[in-house]
C-alpha positions as CSV (number, residue, x, y, z in Angstrom):
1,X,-7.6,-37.2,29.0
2,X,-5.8,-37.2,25.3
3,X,-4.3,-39.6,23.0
4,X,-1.3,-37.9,21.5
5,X,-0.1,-39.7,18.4
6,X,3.3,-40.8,18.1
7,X,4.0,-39.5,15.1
8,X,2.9,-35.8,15.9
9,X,5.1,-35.8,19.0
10,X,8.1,-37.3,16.9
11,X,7.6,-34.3,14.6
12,X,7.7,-31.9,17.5
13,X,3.9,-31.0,17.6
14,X,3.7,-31.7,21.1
15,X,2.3,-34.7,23.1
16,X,-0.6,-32.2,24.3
17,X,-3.4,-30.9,22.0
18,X,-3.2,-27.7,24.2
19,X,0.5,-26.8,24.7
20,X,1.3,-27.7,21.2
21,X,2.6,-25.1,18.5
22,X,-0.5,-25.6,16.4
23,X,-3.0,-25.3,19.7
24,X,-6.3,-23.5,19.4
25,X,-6.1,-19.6,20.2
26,X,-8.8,-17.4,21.5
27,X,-9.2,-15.4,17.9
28,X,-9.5,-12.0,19.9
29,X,-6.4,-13.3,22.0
30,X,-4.9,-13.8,18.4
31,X,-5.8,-10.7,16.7
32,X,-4.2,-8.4,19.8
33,X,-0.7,-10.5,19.8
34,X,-1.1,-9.8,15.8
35,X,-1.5,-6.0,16.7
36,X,1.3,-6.3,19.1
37,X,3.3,-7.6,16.6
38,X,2.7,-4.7,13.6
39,X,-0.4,-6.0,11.9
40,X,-4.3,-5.2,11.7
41,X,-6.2,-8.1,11.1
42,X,-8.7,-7.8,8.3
43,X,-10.4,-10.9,8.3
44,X,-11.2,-13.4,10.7
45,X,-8.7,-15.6,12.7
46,X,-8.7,-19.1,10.8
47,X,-5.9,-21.1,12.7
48,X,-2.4,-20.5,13.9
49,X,-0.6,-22.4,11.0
50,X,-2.9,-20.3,8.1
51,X,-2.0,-17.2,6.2
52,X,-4.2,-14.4,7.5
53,X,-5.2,-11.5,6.0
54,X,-3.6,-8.4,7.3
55,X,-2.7,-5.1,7.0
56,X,1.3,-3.6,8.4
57,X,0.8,-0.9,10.5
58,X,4.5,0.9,9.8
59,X,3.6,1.3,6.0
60,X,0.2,0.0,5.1
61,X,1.3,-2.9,3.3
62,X,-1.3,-5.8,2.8
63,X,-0.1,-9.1,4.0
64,X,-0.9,-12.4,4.8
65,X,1.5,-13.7,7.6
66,X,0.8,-17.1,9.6
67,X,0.2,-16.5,13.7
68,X,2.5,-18.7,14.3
69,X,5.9,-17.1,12.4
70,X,4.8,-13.9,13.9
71,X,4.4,-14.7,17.3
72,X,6.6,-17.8,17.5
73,X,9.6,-16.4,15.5
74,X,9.2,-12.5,16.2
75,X,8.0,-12.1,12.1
76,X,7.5,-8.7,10.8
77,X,6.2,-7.7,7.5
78,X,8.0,-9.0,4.5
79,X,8.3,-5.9,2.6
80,X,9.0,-3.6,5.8
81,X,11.8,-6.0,6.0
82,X,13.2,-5.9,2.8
83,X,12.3,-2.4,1.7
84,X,11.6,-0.8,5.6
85,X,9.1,1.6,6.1
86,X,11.4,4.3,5.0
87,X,13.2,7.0,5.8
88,X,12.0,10.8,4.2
89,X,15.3,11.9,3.0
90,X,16.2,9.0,2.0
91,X,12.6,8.2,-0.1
92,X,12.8,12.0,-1.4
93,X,16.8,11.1,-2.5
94,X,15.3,8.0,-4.2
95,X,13.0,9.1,-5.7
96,X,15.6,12.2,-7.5
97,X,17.2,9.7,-8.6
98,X,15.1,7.6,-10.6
99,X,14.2,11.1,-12.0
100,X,11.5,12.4,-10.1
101,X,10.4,15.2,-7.7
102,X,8.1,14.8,-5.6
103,X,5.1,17.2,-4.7
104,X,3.7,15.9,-1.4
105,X,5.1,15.3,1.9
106,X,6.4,11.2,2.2
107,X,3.7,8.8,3.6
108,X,5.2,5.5,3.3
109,X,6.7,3.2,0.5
110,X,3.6,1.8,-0.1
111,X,1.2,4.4,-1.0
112,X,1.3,6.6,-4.2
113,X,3.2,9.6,-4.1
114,X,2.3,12.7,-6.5
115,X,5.4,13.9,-8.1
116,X,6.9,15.8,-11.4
117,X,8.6,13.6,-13.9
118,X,11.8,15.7,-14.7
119,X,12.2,13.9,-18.2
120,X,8.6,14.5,-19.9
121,X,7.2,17.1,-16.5
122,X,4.1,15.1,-16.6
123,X,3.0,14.4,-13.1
124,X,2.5,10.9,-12.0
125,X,2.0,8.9,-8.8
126,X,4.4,5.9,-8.4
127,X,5.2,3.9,-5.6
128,X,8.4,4.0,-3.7
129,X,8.9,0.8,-3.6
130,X,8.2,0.5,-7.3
131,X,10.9,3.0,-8.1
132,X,13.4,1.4,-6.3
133,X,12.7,-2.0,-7.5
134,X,12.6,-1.2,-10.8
135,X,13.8,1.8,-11.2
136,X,12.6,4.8,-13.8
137,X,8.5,4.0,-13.4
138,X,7.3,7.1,-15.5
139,X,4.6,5.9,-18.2
């Protein structure tokens, strides 16, 4: 038996502890729909409406998304979303541009990336998505 509160099912909760959005999940239930979903969870599961430590699997990013978002409204990784993973010509292009070469194969926007500063030839290992968010990042 349950006593839904008025209030909660006004607000769209759900009358039903068990069918609504916020419902207790099986945490290893949780953790695979996160996998399915692009994300390694590094901690443990704490509740569908709480941020929760996780890594992107496209591009390595650390993250903290809520369950819910992800599974309920198909959320990705913010940065994969904004930035994407990336594409290797276009990263190596980038990357030229903001004046430098670079001198390893492209892993992802997220991890440093050895490469030749054509200005001062000093080598360096910026961040693709640092140089294309703020532009020339040799020190």
């Amino acid at each position: 038996m349950i006593y839904p509160n008025r209030n909660n099912v006004m607000n769209g909760q759900g009358a039903c502890i068990w069918c609504a959005p916020n419902a207790p999940k099986n945490p290893e239930e949780a953790k695979a729909a996160m996998l399915e979903h692009g994300f390694i969870a590094l901690v443990d599961f704490l509740g569908t409406g709480k941020p929760w430590l996780s890594q992107c699997v496209a591009a390595g990013h650390i993250v903290a998304p809520r369950y819910d978002n992800v599974t309920g409204r198909k959320g990705g990784c913010r940065f994969c979303k904004r930035y994407g993973p990336g594409d290797p010509h276009e990263a190596v292009a980038d990357m030229r541009a903001a004046g430098f070469r670079p001198l390893e194969p492209f892993k992802n926007i997220a991890s440093p990336w050895l490469s030749l500063c054509e200005r001062c030839t000093k080598t360096s290992t910026p961040r693709l998505n640092n140089v294309r968010t703020r532009g020339e990042c040799c020190q």
